[in-house]
DSSP file (Angstrom, degrees, kcal/mol; ACC not computed):
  #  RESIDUE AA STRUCTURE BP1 BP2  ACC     N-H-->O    O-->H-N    N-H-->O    O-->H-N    TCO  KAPPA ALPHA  PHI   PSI    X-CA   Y-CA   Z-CA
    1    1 A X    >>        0   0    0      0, 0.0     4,-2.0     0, 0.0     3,-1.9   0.000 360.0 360.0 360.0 -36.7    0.0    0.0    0.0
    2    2 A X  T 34  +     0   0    0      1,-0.2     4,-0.1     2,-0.2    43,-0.0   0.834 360.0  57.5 -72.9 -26.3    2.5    2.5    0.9
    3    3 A X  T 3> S+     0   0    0      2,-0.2     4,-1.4     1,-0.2    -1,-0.2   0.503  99.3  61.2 -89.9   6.6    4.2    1.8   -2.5
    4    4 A X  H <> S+     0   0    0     -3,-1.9     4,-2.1     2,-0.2     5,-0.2   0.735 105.2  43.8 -71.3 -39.7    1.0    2.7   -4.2
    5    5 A X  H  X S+     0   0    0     -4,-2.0     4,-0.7     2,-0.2    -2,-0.2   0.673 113.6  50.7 -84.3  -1.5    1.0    6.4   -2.7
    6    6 A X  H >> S+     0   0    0      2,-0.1     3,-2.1     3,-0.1     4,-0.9   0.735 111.5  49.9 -87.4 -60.2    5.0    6.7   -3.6
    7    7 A X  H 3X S+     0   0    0     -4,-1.4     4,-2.0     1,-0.3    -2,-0.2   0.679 115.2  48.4 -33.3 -26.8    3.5    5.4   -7.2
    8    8 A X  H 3X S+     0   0    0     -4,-2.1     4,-0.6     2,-0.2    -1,-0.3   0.797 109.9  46.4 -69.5 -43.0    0.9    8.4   -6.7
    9    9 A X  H <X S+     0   0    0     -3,-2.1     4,-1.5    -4,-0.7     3,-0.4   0.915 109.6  53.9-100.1 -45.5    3.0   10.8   -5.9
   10   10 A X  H >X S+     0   0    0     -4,-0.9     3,-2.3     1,-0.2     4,-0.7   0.909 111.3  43.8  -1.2 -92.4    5.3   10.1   -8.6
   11   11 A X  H 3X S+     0   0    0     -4,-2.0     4,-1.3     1,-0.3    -1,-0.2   0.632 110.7  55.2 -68.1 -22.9    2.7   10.2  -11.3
   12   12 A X  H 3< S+     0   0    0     -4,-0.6    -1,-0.3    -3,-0.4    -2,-0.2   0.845 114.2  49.2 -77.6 -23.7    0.9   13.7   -9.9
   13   13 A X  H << S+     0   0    0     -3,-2.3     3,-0.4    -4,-1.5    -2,-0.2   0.736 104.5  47.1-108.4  -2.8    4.2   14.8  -10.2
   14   14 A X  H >< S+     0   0    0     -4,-0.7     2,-3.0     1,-0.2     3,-0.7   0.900 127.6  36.1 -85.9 -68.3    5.4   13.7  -13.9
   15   15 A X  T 3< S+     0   0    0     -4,-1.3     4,-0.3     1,-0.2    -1,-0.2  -0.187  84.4  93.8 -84.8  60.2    1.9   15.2  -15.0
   16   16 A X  T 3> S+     0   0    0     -2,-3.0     4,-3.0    -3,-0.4    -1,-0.2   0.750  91.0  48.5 -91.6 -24.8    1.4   18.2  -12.7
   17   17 A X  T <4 S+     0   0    0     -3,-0.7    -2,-0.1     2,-0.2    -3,-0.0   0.927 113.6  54.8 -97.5 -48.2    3.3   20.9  -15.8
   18   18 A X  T >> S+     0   0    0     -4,-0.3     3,-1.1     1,-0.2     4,-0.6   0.975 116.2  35.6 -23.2 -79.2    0.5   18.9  -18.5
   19   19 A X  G >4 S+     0   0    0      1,-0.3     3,-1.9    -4,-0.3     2,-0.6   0.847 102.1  66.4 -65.9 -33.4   -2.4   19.7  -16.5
   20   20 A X  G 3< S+     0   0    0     -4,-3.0    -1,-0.3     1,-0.3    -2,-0.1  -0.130 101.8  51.8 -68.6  37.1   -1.7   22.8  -15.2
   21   21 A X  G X4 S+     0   0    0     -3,-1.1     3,-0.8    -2,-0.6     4,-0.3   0.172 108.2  50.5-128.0 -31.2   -2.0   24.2  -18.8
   22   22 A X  T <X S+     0   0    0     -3,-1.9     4,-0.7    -4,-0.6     8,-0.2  -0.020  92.4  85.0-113.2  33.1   -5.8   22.4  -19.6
   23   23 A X  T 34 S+     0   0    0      2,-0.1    -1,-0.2     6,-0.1    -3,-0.1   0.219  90.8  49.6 -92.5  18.1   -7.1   24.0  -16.1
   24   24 A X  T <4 S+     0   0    0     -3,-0.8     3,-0.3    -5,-0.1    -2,-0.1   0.539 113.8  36.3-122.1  -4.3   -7.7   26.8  -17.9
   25   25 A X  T  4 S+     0   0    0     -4,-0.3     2,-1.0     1,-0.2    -2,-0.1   0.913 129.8  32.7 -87.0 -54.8   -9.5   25.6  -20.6
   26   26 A X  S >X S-     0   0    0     -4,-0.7     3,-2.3     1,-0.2     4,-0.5  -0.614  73.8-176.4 -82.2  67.7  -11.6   22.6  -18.4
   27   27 A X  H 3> S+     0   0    0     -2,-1.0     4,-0.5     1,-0.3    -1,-0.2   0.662  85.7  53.2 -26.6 -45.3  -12.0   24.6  -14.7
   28   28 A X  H 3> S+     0   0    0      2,-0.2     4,-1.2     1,-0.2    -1,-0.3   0.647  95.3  79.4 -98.0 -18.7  -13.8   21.6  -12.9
   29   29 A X  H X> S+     0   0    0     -3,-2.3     3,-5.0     2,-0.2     4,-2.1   0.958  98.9  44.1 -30.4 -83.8  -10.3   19.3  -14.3
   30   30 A X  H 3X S+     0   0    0     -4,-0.5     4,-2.6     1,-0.3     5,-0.3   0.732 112.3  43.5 -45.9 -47.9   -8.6   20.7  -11.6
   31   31 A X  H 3< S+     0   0    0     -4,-0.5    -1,-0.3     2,-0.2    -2,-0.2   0.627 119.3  53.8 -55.0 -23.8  -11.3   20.3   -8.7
   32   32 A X  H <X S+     0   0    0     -3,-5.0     4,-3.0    -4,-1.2    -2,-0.2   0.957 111.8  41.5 -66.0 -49.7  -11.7   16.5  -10.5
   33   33 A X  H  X S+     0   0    0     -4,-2.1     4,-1.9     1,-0.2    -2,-0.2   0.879 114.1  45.9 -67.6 -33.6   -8.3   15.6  -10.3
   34   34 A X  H  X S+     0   0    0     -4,-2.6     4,-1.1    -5,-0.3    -1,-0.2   0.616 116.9  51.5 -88.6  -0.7   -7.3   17.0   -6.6
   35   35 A X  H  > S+     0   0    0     -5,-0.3     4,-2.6     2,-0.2    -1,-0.2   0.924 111.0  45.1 -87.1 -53.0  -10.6   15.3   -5.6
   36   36 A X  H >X S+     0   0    0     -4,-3.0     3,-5.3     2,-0.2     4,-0.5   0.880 112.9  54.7 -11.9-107.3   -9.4   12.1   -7.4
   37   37 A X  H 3X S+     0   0    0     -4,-1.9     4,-1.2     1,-0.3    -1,-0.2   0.315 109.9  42.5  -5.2 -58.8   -6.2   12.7   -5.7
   38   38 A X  H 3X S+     0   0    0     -4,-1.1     4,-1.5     2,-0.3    -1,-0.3   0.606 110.1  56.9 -73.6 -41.8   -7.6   13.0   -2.0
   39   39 A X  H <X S+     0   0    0     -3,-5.3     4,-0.9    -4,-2.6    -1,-0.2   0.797 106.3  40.9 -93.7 -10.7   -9.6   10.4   -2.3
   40   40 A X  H  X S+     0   0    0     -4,-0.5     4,-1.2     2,-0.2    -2,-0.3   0.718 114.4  54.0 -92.7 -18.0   -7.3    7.6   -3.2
   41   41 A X  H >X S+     0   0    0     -4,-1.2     4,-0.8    -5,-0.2     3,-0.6   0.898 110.3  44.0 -69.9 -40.7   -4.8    8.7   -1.0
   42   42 A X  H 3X S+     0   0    0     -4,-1.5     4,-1.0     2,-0.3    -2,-0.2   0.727 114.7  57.0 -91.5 -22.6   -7.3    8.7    2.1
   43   43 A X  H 3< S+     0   0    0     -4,-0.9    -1,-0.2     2,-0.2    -2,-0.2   0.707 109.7  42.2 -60.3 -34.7   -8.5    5.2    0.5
   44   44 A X  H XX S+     0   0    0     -4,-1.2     4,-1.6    -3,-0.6     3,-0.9   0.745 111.6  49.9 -69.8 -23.4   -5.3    3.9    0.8
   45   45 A X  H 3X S+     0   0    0     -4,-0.8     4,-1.7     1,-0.4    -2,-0.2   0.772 115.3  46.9 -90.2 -31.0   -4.6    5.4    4.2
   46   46 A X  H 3< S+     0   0    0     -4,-1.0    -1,-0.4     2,-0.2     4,-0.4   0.456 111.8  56.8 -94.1  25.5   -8.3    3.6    5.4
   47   47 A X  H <> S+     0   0    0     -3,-0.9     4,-3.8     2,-0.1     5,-0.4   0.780 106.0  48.1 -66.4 -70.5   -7.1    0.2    3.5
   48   48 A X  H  < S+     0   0    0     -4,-1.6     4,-0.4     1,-0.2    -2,-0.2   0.667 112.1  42.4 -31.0 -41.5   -4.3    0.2    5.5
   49   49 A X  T >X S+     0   0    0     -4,-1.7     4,-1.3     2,-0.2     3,-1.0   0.835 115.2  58.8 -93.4 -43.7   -6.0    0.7    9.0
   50   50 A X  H 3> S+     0   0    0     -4,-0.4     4,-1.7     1,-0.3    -2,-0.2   0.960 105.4  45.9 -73.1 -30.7   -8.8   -1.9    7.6
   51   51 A X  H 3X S+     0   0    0     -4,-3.8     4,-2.4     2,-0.2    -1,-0.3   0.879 107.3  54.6 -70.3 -11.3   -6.2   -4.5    7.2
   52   52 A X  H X> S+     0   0    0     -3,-1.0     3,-3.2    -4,-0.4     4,-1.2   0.942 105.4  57.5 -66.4 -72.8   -4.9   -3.8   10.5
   53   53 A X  H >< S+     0   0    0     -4,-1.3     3,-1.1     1,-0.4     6,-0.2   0.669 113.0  41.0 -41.0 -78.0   -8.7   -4.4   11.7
   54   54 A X  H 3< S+     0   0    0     -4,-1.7    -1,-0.4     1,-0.3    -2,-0.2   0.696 118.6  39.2 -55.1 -41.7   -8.4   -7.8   10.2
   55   55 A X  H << S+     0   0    0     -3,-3.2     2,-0.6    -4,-2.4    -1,-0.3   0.605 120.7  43.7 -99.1  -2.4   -4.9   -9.0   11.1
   56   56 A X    <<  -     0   0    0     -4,-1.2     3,-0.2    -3,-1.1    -1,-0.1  -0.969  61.9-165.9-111.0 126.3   -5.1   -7.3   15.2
   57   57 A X  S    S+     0   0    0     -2,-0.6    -1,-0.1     1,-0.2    -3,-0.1   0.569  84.6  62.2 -89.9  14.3   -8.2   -7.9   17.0
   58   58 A X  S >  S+     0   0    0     -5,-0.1     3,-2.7     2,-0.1     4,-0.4   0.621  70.9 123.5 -71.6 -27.1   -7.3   -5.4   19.4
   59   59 A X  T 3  S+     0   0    0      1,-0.3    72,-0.1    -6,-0.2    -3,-0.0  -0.179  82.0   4.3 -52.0 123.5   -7.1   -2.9   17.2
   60   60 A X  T 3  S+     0   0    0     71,-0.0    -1,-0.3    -2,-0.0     5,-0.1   0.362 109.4  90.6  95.7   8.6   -9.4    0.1   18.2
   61   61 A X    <   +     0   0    0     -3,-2.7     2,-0.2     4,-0.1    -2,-0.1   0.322  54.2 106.6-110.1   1.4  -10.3   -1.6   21.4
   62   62 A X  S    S-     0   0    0     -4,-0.4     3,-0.4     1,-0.1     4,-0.0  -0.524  80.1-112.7 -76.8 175.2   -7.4   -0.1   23.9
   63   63 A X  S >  S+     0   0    0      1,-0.2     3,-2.0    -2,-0.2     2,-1.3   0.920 112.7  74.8 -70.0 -74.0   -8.7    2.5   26.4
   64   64 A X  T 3  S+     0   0    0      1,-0.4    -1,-0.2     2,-0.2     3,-0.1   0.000  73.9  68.9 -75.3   3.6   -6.7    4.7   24.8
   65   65 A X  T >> S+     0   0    0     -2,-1.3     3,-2.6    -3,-0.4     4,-0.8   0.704  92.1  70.9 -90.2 -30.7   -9.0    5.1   21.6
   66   66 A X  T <4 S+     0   0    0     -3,-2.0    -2,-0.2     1,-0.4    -1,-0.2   0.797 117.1  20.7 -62.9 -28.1  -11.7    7.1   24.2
   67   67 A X  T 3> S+     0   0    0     -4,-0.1     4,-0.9     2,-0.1    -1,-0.4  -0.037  91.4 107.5-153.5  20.1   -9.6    9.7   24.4
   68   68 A X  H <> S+     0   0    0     -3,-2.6     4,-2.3    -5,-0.2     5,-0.4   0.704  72.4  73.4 -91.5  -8.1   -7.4    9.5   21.5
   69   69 A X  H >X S+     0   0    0     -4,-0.8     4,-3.4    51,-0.2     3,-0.6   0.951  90.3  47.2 -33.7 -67.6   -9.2   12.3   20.0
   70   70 A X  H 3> S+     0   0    0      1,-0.2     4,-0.7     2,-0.2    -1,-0.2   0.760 110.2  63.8 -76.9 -15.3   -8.0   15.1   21.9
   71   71 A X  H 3X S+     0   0    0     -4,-0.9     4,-0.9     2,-0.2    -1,-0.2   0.612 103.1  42.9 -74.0  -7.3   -4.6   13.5   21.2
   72   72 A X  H <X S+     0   0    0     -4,-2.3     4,-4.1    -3,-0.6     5,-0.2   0.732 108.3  60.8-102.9 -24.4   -4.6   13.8   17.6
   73   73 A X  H  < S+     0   0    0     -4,-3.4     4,-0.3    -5,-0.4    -2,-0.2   0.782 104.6  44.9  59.4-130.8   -5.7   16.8   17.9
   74   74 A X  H >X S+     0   0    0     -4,-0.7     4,-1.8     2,-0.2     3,-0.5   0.813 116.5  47.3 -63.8 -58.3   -3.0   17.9   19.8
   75   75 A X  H 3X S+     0   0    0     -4,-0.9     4,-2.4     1,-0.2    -1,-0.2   0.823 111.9  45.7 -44.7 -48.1   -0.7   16.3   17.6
   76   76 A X  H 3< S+     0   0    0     -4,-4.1     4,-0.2     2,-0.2    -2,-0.2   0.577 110.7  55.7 -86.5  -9.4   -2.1   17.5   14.2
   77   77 A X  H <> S+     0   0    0     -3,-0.5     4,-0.9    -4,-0.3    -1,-0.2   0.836 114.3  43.0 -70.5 -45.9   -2.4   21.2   15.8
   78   78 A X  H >X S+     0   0    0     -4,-1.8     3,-2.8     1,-0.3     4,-1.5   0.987 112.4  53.8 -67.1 -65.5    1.7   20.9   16.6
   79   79 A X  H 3X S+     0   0    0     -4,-2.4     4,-2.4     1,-0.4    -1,-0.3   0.712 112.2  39.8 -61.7 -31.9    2.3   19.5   13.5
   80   80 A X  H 34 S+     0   0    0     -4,-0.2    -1,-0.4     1,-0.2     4,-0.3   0.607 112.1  52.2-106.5   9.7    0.8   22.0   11.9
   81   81 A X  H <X S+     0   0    0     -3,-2.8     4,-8.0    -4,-0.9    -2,-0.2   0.769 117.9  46.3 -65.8 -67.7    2.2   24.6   14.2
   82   82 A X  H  X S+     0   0    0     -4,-1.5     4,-2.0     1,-0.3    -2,-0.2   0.939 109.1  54.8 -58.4 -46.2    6.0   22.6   13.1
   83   83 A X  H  X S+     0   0    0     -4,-2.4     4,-1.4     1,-0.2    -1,-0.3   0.729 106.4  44.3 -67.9 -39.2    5.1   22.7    9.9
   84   84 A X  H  > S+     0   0    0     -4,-0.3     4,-2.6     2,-0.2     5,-0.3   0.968 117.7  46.6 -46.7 -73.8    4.4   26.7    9.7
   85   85 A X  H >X S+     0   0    0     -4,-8.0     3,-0.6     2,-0.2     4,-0.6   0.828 113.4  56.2 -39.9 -60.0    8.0   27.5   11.8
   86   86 A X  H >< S+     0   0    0     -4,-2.0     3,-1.6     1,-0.3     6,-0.3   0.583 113.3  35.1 -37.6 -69.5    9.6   24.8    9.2
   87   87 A X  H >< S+     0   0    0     -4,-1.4     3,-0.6     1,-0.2     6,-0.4   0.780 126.3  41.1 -71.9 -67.7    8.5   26.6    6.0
   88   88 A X  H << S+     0   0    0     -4,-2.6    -1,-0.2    -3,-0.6    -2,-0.2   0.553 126.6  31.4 -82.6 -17.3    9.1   30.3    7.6
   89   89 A X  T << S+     0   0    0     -3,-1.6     2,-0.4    -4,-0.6    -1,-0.2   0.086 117.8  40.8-128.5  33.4   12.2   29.5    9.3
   90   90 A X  S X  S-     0   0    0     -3,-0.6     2,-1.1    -5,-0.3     3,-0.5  -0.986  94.9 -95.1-160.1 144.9   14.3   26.8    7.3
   91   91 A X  T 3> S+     0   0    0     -2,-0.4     4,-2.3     1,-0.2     3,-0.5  -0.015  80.2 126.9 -69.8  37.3   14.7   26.6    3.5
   92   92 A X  H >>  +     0   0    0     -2,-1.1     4,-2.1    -6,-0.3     3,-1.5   0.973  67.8  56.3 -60.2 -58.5   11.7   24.0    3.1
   93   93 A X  H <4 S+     0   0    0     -3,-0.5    -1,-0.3    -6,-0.4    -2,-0.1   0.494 114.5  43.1 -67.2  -1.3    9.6   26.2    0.3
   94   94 A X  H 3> S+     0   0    0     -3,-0.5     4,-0.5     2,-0.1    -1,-0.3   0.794 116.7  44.0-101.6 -32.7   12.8   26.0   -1.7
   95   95 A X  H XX S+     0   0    0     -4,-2.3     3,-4.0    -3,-1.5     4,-2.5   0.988 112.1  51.0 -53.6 -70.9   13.5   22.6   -1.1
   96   96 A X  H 3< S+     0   0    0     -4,-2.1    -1,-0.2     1,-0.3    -3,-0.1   0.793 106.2  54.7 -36.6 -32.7   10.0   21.6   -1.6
   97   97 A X  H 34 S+     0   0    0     -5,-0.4    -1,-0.3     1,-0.1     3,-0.2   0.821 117.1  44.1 -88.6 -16.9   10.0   23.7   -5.3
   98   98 A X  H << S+     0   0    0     -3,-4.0     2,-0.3    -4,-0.5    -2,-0.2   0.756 124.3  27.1 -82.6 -30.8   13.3   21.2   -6.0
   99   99 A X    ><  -     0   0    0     -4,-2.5     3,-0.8     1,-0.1     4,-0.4  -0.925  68.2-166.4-164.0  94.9   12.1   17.8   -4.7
  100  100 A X  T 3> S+     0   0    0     -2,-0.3     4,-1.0    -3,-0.2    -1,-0.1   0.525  76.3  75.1 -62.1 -36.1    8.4   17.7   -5.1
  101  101 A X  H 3> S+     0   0    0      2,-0.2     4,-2.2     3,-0.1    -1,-0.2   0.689  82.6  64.2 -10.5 -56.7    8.3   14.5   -2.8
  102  102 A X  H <> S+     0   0    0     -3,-0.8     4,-1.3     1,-0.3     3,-0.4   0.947 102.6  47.4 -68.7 -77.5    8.9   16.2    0.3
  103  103 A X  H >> S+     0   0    0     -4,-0.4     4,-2.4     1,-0.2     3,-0.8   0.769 114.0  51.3 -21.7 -62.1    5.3   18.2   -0.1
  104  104 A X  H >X S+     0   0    0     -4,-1.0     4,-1.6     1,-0.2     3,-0.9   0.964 108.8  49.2 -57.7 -62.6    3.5   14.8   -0.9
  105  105 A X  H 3X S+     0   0    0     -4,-2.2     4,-2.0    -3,-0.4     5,-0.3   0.806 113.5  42.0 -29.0 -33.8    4.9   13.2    2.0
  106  106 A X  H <X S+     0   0    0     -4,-1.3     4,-3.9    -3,-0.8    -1,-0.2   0.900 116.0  58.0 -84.6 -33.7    3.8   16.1    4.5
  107  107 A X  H <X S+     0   0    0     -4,-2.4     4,-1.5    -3,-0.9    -2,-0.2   0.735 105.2  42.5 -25.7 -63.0    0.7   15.8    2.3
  108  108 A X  H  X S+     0   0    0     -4,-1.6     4,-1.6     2,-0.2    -2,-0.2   0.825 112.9  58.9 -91.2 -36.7    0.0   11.7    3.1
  109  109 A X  H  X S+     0   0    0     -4,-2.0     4,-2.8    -5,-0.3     5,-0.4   0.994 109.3  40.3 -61.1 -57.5    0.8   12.6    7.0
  110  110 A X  H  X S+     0   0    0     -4,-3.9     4,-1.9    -5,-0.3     5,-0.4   0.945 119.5  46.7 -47.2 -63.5   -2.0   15.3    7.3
  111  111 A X  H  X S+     0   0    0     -4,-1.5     4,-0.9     1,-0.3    -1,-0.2   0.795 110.9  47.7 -41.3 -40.8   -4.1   13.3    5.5
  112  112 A X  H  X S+     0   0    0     -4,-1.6     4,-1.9    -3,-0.3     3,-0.4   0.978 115.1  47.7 -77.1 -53.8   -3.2   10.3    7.4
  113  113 A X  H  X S+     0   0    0     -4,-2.8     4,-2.1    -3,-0.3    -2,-0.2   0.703 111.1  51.8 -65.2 -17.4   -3.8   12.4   11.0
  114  114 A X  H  < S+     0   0    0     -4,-1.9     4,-0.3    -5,-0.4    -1,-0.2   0.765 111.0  46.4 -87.4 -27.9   -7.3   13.9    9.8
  115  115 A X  H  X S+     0   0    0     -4,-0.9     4,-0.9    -5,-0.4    -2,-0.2   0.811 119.7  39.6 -98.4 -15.5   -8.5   10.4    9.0
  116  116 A X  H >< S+     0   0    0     -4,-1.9     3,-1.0     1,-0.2     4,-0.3   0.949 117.7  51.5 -54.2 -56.1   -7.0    9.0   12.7
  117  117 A X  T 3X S+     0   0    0     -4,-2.1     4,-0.6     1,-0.3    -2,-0.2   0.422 112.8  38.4 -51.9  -6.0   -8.4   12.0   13.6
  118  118 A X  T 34 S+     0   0    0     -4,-0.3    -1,-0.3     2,-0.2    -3,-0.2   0.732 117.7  56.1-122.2 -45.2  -12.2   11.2   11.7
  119  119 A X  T <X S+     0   0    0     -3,-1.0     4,-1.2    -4,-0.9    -2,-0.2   0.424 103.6  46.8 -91.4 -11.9  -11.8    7.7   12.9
  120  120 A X  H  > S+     0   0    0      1,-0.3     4,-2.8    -4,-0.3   -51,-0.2   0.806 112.8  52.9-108.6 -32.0  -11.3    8.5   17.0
  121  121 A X  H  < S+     0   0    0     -4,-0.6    -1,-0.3    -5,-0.2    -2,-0.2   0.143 115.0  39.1 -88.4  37.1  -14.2   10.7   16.9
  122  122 A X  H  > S+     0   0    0      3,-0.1     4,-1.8     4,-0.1     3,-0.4   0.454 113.8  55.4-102.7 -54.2  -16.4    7.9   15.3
  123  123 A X  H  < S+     0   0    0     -4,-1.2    -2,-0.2     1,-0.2    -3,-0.1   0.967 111.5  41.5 -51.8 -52.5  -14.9    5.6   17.3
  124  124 A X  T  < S+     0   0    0     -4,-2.8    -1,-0.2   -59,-0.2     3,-0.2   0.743 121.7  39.3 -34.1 -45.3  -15.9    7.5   20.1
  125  125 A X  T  4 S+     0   0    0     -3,-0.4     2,-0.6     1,-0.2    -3,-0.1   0.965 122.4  40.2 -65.9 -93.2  -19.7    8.5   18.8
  126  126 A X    ><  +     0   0    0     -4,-1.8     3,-0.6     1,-0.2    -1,-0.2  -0.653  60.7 157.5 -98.6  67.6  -20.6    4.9   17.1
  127  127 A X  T 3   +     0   0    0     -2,-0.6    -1,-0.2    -3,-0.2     4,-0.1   0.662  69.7  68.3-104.4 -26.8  -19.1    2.6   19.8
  128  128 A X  T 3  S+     0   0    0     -3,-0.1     2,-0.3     2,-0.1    -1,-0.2   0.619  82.6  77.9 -63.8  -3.3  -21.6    0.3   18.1
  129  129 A X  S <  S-     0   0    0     -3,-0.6     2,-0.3    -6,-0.1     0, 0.0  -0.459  84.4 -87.8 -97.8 176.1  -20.5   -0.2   15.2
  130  130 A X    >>  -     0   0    0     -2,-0.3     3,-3.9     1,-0.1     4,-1.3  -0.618  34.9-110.3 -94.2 153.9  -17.6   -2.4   13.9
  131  131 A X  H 3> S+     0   0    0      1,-0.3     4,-2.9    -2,-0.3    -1,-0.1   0.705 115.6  43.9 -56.5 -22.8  -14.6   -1.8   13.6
  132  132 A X  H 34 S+     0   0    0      2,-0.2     4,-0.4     1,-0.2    -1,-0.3   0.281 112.4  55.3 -99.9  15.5  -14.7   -1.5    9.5
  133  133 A X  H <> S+     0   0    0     -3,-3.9     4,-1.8     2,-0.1    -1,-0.2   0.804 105.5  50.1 -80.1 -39.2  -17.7    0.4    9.5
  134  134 A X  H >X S+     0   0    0     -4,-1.3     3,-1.3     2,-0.2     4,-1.0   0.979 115.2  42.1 -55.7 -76.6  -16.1    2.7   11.6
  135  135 A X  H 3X S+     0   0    0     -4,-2.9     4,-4.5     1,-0.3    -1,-0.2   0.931 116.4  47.0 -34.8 -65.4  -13.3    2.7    9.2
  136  136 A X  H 3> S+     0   0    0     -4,-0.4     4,-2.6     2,-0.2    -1,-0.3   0.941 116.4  48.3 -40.5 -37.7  -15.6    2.9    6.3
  137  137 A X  H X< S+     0   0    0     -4,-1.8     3,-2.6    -3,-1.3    -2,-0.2   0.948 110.9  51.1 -43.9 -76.2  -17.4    5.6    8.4
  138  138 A X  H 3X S+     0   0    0     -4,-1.0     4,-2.3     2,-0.2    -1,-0.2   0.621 106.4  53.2  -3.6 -58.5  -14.2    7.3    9.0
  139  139 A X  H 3X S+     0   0    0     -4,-4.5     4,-1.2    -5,-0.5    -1,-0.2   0.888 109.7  42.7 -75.9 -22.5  -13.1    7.4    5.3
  140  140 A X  H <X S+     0   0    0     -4,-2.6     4,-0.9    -3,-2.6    -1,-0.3   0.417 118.4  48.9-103.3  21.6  -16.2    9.2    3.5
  141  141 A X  H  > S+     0   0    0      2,-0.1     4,-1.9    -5,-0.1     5,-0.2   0.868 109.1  50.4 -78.9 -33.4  -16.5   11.8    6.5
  142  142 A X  H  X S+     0   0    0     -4,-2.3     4,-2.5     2,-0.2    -2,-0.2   0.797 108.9  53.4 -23.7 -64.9  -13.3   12.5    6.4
  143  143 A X  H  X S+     0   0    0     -4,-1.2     4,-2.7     1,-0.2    -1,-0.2   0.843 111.1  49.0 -32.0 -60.2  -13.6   13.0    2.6
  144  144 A X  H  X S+     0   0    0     -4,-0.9     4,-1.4     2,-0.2    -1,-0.2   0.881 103.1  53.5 -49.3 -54.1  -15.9   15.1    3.0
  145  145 A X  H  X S+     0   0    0     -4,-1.9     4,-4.1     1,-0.2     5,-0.6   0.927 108.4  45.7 -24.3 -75.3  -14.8   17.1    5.2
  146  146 A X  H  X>S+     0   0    0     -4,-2.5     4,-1.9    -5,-0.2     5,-0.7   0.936 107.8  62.6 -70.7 -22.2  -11.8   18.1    3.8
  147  147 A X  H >X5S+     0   0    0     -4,-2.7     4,-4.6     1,-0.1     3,-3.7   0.881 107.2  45.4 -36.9 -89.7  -13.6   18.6    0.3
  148  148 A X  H 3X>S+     0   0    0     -4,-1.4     5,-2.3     1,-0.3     4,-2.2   0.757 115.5  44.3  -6.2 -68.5  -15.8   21.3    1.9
  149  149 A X  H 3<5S+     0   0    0     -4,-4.1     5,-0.3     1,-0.2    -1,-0.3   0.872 118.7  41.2 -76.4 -12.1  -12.9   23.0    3.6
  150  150 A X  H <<5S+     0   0    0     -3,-3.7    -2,-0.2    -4,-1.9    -1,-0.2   0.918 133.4  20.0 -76.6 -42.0  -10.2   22.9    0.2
  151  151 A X  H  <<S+     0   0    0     -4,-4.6     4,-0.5    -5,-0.7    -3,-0.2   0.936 126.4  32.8 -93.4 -34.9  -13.3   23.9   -2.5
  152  152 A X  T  X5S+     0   0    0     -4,-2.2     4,-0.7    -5,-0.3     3,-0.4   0.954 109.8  50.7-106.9 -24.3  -16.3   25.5   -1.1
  153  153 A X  T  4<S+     0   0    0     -5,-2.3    -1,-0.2     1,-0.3    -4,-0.1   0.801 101.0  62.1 -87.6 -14.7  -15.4   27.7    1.9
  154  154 A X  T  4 S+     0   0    0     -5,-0.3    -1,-0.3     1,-0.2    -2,-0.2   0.985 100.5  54.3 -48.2 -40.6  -12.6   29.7    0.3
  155  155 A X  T  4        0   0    0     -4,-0.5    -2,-0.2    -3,-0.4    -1,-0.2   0.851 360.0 360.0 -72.1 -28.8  -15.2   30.9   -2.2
  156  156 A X     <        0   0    0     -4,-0.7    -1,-0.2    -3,-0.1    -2,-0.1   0.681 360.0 360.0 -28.8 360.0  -17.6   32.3    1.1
């Protein structure tokens, strides 16, 4: 799985200089693809946590899930905290325009902490459900979510 999203990131990043030239003729291209984009990345990221499901049956069932909410969070507020100083105080945005990677990688870790993050407050809510509904739950609120906040509320 992991060597699908470096295949992903690869391929977004031999065609990004292609597409960015027909987003001005086809508008909704660009809103297809980074929806595309988002959503197979966050599909691989809930594939992964559903095979966990399958091969731990502990998984999602420590204590520590009740309350792992406010601990990602916490985490995904520092991180995005680190991630600010990095970029403002360290040559990242030049790096990042050199070696295109880095940005997908920092990319599949938010992504990966919003969909823990989607997944502890479900778990939390929906303590009836199982754990790969949860997951399932997890992957299209998640989606959603982060549509909503990339496409519709900039335009407000």
């Amino acid at each position: 799985m992991i060597i699908i999203l470096v295949i992903l990131a690869f391929i977004a990043d031999l065609y990004k200089d292609n597409l960015s030239s027909n987003t001005v003729q086809y508008p909704y291209l660009q809103f297809l693809l980074s929806t595309l984009f988002i959503a197979a990345v966050l599909g691989i990221i809930s594939l992964i946590l559903y095979f966990q499901t399958k091969t731990s049956q502990s998984f999602l069932i420590h204590p520590a899930w009740d309350k792992m909410n406010i601990v990602v969070l916490v985490v995904f507020f520092l991180s995005v905290v680190i991630f600010i100083s990095l970029v403002m105080f360290t040559p990242l945005a030049s790096a990042v325009e050199h070696s295109r990677w880095i940005l997908y990688i920092i990319l599949y870790y938010f992504l990966f902490l919003a969909n823990v993050l989607t997944l502890s407050i479900v778990h939390k809510n929906n303590k009836s459900l199982g754990n790969q509904q949860k997951i399932r739950s997890s992957f299209v609120w998640t989606l959603l979510i982060l549509l909503l906040v990339i496409f519709f509320i900039p335009g407000l």
